[in-house]
N, C-alpha and C positions, 0 to 999 in steps of 0.2 A: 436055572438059578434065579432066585427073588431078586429083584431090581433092591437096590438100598432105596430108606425110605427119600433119602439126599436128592434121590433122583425120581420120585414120586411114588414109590414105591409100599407096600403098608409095613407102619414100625412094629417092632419086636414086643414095644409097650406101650400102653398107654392108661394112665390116668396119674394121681398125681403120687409124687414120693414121701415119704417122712418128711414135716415139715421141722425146721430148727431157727431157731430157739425152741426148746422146750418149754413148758410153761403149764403152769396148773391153778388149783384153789386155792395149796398152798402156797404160790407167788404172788398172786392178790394180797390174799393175807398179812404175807412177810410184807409187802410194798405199803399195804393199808397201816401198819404197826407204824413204821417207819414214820408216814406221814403225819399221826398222829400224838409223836413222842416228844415233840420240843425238841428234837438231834436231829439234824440231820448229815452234819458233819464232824470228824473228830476234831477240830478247833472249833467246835459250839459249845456251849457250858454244861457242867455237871448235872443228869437228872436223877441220879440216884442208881443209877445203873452202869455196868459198863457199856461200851460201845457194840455195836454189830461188828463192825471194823475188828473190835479185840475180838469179839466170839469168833467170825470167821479165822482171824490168823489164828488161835490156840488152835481149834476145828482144822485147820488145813498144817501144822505144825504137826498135828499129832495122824493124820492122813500119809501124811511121806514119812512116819518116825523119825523125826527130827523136834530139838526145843525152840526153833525158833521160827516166826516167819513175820515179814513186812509187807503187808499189801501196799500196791500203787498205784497210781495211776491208768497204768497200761503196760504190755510185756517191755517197750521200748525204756521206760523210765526204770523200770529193774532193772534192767541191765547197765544203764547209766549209774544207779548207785551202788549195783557188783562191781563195778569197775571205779568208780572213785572212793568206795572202802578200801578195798586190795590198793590203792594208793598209786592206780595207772593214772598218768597222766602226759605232759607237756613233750613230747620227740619219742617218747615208748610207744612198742610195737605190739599189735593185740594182730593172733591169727584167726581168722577167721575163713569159714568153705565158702567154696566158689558156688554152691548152691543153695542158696536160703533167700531168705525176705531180707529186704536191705537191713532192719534195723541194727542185727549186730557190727554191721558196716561204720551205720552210722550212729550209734551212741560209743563206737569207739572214737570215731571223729571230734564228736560234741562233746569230752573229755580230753579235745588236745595231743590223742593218739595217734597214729599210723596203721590203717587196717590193711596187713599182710594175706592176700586173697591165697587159699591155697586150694588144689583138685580138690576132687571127691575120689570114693572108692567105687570102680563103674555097679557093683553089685545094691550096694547101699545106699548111694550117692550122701553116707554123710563121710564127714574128715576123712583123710588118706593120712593114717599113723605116719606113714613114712614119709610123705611130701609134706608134713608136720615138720617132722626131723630137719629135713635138705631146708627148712622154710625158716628154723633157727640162728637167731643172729643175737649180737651182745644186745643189743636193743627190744629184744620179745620181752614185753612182760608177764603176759598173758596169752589164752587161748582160750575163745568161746566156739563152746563144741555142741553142736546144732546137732537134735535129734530128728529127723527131717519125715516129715509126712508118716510113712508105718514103719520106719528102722531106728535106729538109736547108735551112737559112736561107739567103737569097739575101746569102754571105757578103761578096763584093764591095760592095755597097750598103751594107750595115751596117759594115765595117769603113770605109766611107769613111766614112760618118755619125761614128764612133765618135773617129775619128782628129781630126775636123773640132772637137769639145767634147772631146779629152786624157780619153777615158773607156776602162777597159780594160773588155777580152771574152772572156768563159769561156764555151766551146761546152758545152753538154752534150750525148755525145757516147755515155750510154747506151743508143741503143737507134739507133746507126751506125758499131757499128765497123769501119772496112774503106772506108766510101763514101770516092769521091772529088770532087773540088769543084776546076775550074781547076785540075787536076794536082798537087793536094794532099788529103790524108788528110783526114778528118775529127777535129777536133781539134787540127791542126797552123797553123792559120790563126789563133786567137785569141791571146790572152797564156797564157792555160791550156787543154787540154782534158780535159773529167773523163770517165769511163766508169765503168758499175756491170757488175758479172760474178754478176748474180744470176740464178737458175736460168732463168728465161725468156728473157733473153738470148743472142745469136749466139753469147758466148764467156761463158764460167760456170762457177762454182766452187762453185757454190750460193747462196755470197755473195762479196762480194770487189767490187775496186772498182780504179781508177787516174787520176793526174793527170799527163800529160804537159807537156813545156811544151820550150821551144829558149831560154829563159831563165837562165842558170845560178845567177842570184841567185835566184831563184820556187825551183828547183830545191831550193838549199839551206835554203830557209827549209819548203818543204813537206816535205824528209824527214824535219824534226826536228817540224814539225806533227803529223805522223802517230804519232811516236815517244816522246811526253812528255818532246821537244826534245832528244831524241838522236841521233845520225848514225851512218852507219857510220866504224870508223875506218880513215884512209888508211894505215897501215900493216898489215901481217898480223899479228895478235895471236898470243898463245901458246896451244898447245893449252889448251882449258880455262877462258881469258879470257871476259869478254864481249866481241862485235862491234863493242860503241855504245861510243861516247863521248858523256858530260853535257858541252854546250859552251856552257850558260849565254846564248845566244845569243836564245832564244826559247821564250816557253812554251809546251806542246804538250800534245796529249791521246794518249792508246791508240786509232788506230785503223790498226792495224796488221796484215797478210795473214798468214795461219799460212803455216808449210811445205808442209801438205797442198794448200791452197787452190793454192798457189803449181805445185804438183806437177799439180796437173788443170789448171791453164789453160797451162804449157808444153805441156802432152796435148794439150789442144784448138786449140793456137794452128797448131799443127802440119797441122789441119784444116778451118783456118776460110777459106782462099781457094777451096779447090774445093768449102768446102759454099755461100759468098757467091754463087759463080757457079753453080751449081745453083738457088737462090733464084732471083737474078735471070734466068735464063734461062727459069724457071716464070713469075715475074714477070710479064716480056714478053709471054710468051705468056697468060694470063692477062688482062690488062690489054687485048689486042687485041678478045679474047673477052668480056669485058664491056661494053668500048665500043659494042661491035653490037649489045646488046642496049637501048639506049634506057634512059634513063630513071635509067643506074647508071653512074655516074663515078668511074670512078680517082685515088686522089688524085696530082695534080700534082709539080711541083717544078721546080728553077730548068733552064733550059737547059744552064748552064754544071756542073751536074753529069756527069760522065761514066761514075763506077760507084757505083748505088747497092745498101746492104746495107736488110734488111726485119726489123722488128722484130715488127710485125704487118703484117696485109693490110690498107687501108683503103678503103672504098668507100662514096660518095655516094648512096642509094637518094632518089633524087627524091619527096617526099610526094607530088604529083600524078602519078606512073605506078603510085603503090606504094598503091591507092584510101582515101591520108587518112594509113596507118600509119605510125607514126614507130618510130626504129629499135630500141628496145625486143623491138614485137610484132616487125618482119621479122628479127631476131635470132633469135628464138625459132624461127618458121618457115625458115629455114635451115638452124638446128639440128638441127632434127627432120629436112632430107633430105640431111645427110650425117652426119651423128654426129660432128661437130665442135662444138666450143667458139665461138659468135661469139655477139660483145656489142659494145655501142655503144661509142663512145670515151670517155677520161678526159669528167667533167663541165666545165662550164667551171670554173676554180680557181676564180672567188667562190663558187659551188656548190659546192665540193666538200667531203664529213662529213669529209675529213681533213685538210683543210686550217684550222683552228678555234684562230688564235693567241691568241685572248683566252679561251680557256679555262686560260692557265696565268700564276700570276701573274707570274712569275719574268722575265715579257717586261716589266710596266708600268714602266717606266722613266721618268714621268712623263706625265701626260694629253694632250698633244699626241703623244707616243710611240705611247699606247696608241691616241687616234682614229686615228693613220693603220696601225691595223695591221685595221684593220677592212676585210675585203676587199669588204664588199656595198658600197662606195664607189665599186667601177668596173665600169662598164658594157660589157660584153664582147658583143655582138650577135653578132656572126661564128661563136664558138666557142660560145655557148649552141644555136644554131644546127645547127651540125656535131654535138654529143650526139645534136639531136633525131634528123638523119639518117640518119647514117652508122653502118654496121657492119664492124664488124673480124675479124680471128681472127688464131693465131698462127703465126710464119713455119714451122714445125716441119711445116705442111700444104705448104707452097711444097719441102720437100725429098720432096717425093711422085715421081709419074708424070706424063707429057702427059696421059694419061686420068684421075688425078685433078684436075686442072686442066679438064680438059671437065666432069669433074662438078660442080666449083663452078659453073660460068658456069652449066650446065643448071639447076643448082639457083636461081642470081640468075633465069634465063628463068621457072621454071614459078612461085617463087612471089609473081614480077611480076604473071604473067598473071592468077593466080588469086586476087590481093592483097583479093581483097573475101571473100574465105574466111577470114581470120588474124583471129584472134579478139583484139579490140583489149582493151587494159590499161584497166580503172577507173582516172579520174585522183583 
C-alpha cells in the first residue's frame, strides 16, 4: 500500500489546477472602456449612454427569463433588500438551514428579524421541507431557501408548504447560478432570488451581488433599496444630469454595483453556460467515480432538477470506511495528494464564529428579542453531522481534464485505503 503523501508519501498530483477568476482580453477591454467613459458609477452623471450596471441587469434578467433584475452590492445586500421589499421586518421570523454561509442569518438580523435555524436534508444538506413545516409559527414571515454548493431545495414541496401558511420565499441563489429546477432558473421560482458575484463564485466581480424577481412591485421598491431610495429615471436626462431620481417613496441604503463590477460580469456572463457545462459534465463524471469507491457519497439532490451549476464539490467520507477520521484530518490528507484546496463544509450556523448576533448591541431590541437571537437554542443534528464528514473543494478544479477528475477519485480511493495512516487532530 502507498504511504499518503501526508505522511511523505508521493501525491496522486501535481502541478497546478484551473486558476479562478477567469479573465481575458476581453476583461481588459471591458475594465479599459469603463475607465475611459466619465461613469463610473450609477450616481455619476449622464454621458449619453446607459449604464453597464443597466446592460448587465437586462443581460442577467433576460439570462434567468425573468423582467427584472437589481444588481448590488454583494449577495448579502440582496438579500437584505428581498427581505425589506416582502416587508419583513421588527419580531418577524425568517427560516433559514442550519447549513449555509452566515449571511442569510444575518441580513435577517440587520432587518430587525428573528432567524429560525432549521436541519437540512442529510442527502442534500439543503432545507428539510418538513423541519420547515414543525419550524412554523404565527410569527414566520419568510424562508430563504439556500441552494447549497451542487444541490438546490426541493422547490416544488416548499413552495407548496409556503403557499399553504401566505409566507413569501427568497432562494438564495449564490452559489447556483445557471441550475435548473422543473424548467426554471434558479432563483425564478421564489418571490425574489438573491445571487452574490463574489470572487469564488460561477459569475464574479470580486464582489457584486443581484436580486431578481418577475414582481414589478419588489422590483421597484429594491431598486430604490439598493440606492438610498432612488430609481433610475424614466426619461433620458440631459448630458451631465444625474440618472436617479429622489421619489421619497422608500428609504434606502448604498449598496450599489460600481461600473467596473458591472463591466466584469457582462465579461463573464458571456462565459458562464459553456463553463456551467464543463463543470457539470466533470461533475458527472466525477460523481460515477466516487460512487464506486465505497464509502464516499456524492452529495445528492432533488430529481426534478435538470441542470445543475457547482459552487464547491461535496462529498460524504463515511467515518467507518475512513478508520474513525472526520473530515477535518481527510481534508488535510487529500490536500496533500493533489495540491488542492479541500475543507470541511460551512459549520452548522449555531456553530458558526461568525455567526455571533449578541455580540452587537445595536440588535437588543428588548429581552425577549435578544433571547431568540441566541442560536445555541436549536438543535441542528443533520448539519453538525455533515461538518463532521464531508469534504469539499472548489468548482474552479471541476473546469480541469477527465484525467484530473481520475485523479481526485484516485486520491478519495488511496486515502480510504490507507485512512489509518492520517494523522488525527487533538480534540
Amino acid at each position: 500500500m502507498s504511504a499518503l503523501a501526508i505522511r511523505g508519501g508521493t501525491p496522486v498530483r501535481v502541478g497546478a489546477w484551473p486558476e479562478w477568476p477567469a479573465h481575458g482580453p476581453s476583461t481588459e477591454a471591458a475594465l479599459r472602456a469603463v475607465l475611459s467613459s466619465g461613469r463610473w458609477s450609477v450616481s455619476g452623471a449622464w454621458t449619453g449612454r446607459i449604464t453597464r450596471e443597466q446592460e448587465f441587469a437586462r443581460a442577467y434578467a433576460a439570462y434567468n427569463r425573468v423582467p427584472y433584475c437589481v444588481p448590488t452590492a454583494n449577495g448579502t445586500s440582496s438579500l437584505v433588500i428581498a427581505l425589506e421589499s416582502l416587508d419583513v421586518g421588527a419580531g418577524d421570523e425568517v427560516i433559514v438551514p442550519a447549513m449555509t454561509w452566515v449571511a442569510p442569518a444575518t441580513a435577517s438580523v440587520n432587518v430587525n428579524a428573528r432567524p429560525v435555524i432549521v436541519d437540512v436534508d442529510p442527502r442534500t444538506l439543503c432545507l428539510d421541507v418538513e423541519k420547515v413545516r414543525a419550524a412554523i409559527t404565527p410569527r414566520t414571515r419568510a424562508i430563504i431557501a439556500v441552494h447549497l454548493y451542487g444541490s438546490m431545495v426541493d422547490m416544488d414541496a416548499l413552495l407548496a408548504l409556503a403557499r399553504a401558511h401566505d409566507l413569501s420565499v427568497i432562494e438564495d441563489c449564490a452559489q447556483s447560478h445557471g441550475s435548473v429546477q422543473g424548467g426554471k432558473r434558479a432563483g425564478t421560482m421564489g418571490d425574489v432570488g438573491c445571487f452574490s458575484m463574489h470572487q469564488g463564485k460561477v459569475l464574479t466581480s470580486g464582489e457584486g451581488g443581484a436580486a431578481i424577481t418577475s414582481d414589478a412591485r419588489l422590483f421597484r421598491r429594491m431598486e430604490q433599496l439598493r440606492a438610498d431610495g432612488r430609481r433610475y429615471l424614466e426619461r433620458q436626462p440631459h448630458v451631465g444630469e444625474t440618472q436617479l431620481e429622489e421619489t421619497a417613496e422608500v428609504q434606502g441604503s448604498n449598496y450599489c454595483l460600481s461600473e467596473f463590477q458591472a463591466a466584469i460580469l457582462l465579461d463573464g456572463l458571456a462565459r458562464l453556460e459553456e463553463q456551467n457545462r464543463r463543470r457539470a459534465e466533470n461533475a458527472r463524471y466525477l460523481g460515477e467515480r466516487l460512487a464506486a469507491i465505497g464509502g464516499v457519497i456524492p452529495q445528492a439532490r432533488p430529481r426534478s432538477v435538470e441542470e445543475q451549476t457547482y459552487y464547491h464539490y461535496l462529498a460524504r467520507c463515511e467515518a467507518d470506511a475512513f478508520a474513525g477520521r472526520g473530515s477535518a484530518d481527510v481534508s488535510r490528507a487529500l490536500e496533500a495528494e493533489l495540491g488542492l484546496w479541500v475543507h470541511p463544509p460551512y459549520p452548522a450556523l449555531p456553530n458558526h464564529k461568525l455567526y455571533v448576533p449578541r455580540t452587537k448591541r445595536r440588535y437588543r431590541l428588548g429581552e425577549e428579542h435578544w433571547a431568540a437571537l441566541d442560536p445555541s437554542r436549536f438543535a441542528v443534528p443533520i448539519a453538525a453531522q455533515a461538518h463532521a464528514e464531508c469534504v469539499v473543494f472548489h468548482h474552479a478544479a471541476l473546469l480541469g481534464t477527465k484525467a484530473d477528475m481520475d485523479a481526485i477519485a484516485d486520491a478519495f480511493a488511496k486515502v480510504k485505503a490507507a485512512a489509518d495512516q492520517i494523522p488525527m487532530t487533538k480534540q
